[in-house]
N, C-alpha and C positions, 0 to 999 in steps of 0.2 A: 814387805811388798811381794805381790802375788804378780806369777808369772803364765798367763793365757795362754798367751803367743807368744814361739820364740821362733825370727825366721834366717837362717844362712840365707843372704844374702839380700839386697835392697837395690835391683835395679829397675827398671820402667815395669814390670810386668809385677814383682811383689809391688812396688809404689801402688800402683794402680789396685791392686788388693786390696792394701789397708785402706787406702782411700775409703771404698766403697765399704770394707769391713766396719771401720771406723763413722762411717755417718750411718750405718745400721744399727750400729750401736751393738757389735755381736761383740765387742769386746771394750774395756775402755782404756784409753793410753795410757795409764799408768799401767796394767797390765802387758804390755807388748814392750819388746824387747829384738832388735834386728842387727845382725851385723853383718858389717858388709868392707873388703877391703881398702875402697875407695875410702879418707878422712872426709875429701868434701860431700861424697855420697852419708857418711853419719850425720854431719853437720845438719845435711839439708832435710833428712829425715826426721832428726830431734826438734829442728826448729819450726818445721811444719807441719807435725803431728803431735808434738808433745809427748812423743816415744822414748824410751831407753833405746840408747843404738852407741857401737863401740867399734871400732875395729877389731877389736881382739874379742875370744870367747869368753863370755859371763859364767862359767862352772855353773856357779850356785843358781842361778836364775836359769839356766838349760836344765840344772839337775830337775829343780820343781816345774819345767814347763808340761801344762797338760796339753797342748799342739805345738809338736815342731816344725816349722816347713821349712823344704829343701828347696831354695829358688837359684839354685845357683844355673848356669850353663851347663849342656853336656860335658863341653870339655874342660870343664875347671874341676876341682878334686872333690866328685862329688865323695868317691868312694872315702876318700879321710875322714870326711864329714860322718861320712852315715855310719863309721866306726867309731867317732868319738862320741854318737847319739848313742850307741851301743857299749860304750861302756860308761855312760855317763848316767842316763836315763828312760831303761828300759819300759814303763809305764806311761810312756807318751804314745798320744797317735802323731805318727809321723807323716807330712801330708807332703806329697810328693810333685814337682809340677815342672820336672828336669826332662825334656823333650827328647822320647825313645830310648828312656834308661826304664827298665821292665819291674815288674814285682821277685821277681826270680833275680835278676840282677844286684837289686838293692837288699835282699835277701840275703845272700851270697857274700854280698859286701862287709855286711853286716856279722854276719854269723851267730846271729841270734834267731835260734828256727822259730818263735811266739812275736817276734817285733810285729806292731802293729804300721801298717803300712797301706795309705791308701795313694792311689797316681790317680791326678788333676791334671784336665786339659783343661786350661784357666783359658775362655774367651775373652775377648780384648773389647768388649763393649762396657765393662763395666762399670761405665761413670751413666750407662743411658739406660740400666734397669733389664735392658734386652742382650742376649743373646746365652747360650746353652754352656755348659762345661762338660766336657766327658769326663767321669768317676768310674773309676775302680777299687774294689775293697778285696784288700788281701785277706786269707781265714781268718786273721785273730783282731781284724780292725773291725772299731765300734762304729757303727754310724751312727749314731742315735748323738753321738760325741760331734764327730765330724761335720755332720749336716747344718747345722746353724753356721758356721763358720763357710763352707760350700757354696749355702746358699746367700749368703750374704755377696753377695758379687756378680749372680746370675742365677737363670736357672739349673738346673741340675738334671744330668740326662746318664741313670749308671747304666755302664754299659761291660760287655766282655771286653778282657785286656786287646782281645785279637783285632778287636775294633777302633782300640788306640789311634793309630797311626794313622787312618783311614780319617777315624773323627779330627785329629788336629791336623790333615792337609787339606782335608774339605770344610771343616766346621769354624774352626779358629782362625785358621788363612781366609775364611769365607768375605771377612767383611772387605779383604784388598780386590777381591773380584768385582764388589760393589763398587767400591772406588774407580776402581779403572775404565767399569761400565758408565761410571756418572761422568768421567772427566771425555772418555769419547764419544756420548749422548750429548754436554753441553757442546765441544767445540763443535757440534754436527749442528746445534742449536746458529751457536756465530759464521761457521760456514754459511749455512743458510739465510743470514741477514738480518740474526738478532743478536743483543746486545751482549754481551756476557753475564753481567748482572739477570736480564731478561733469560738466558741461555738456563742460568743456575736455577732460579726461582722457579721454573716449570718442571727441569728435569726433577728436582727436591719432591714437589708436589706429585708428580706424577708417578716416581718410585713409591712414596707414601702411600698413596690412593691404591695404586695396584698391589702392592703388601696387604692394605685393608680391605679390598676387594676381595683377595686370594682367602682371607681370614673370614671373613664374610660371610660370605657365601659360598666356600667348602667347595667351591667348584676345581674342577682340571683347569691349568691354564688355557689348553688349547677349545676349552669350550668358552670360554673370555675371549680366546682372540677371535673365535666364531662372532662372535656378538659385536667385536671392533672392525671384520674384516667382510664386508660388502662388498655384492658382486660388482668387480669391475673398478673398485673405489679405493682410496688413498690407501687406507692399512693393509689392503691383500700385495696392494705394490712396492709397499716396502717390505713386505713379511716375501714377499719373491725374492727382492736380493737378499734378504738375513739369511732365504734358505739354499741360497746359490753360494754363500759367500762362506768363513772357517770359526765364524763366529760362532757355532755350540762347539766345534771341533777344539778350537783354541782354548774355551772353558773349562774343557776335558782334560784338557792335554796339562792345564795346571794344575786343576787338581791333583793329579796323576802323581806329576815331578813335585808338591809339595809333598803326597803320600809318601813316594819315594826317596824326599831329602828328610825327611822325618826317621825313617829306619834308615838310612845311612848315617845320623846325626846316635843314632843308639847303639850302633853297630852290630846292628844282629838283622 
């Protein structure tokens, strides 16, 4: 038995991985291999992917894995890990997706100056086809390896490591700004006098449309709201109080504090 994948650990964000890994077909379950401390987290991994998964480490199946990935937390032991990758299995690309733990970091950890080391900002859409990853490639990491596995989950956007943090408080965190916009768009919808169900079904439609719009027709937003916003007429009166009100301030202000829980989560 051949060993594709092998991943430390199996919580919602590796799940969500293989999930989307596995119905791309970049690898097949008898190939993948996960371990994860939780028992009932193996159980539920083996019995709904038809994966290898242990609590404890598989030696021989980490020594042959040609991708390792590190899904652990920052604060659990990445660094154990990336030294038993280091003396286990030097010949893997190692694929990294541990939140503000750096190339230089895991390096370091490591003490393997040729360890092949890439960092993954895994977006959180990947059961719906869309949204982006931020990739970095250390000197000695292959992409030509990496990229099917990358891209199997989203698309792929490689960028400099200094753009990390920046990209998973704006990019990754991105879709909770949606959220939070759609859930105060519908109750404005039932404030106003329509149903909830009615509330949801427009705002759904109307975020759609204007995504596809933006897509489109390559226009500036503010040249869309020109075209929605007639003199004297409904859209310029509300785009008054949006522009009275802390509403792009507050957008800002999370991005900002996710940027910044991001390198405090890495400690550097």
């Amino acid at each position: 038995m051949t060993t594709a994948l092998y991943s430390f650990g199996g919580g919602q964000m590796v799940t969500a991985i293989l999930r989307a890994a596995l119905k791309k077909h970049a690898f097949q379950p008898t190939d993948v291999f996960v371990n994860d401390i939780s028992p009932d987290r193996v159980t539920y991994l083996r019995e709904t992917f038809a994966i290898g998964s242990d609590s404890k480490i598989d030696q021989k199946r980490l020594a042959e894995a040609a991708i390792i990935l590190l899904g652990v937390r920052p604060q659990d032991d990445w660094v154990g890990l990336i030294q038993t990758i280091a003396q286990t299995n030097t010949h893997a690309q190692v694929v990294s997706i541990i939140a503000g733990v750096t190339l230089d970091q895991l390096k370091a950890a490591s003490n393997v100056s040729n360890l092949a080391v890439t960092r993954v900002i895994p977006n959180t859409l990947t059961d719906t086809g869309f949204g982006y990853s931020g990739v970095t490639l250390s000197a000695h990491a292959d992409q030509a390896q990496v990229e099917p596995f990358v891209k199997s989950f989203g698309k792929v956007d490689y960028i400099p490591e200094t753009q990390i943090d920046s990209y998973t408080g704006y990019g990754v965190a991105g879709p909770n700004y949606i959220y939070n916009f759609f859930i105060a768009l519908t109750n404005a919808g039932v404030l106003g006098g329509l149903s909830r169900k009615q509330a949801n079904a427009i705002a759904l439609e109307n975020l759609q449309g204007a995504a596809r719009m933006l897509e489109l027709t390559g226009k500036h937003p503010a040249e869309l709201l020109d075209i929605n916003n007639s003199a004297g007429g409904v859209g310029i009166a509300a785009q008054h109080e949006l522009d009275a009100s802390d509403f792009a301030a507050g957008i800002q202000n999370a991005v900002l504090a996710a940027i910044k829980r991001t390198t405090e989560l890495g400690g550097h």
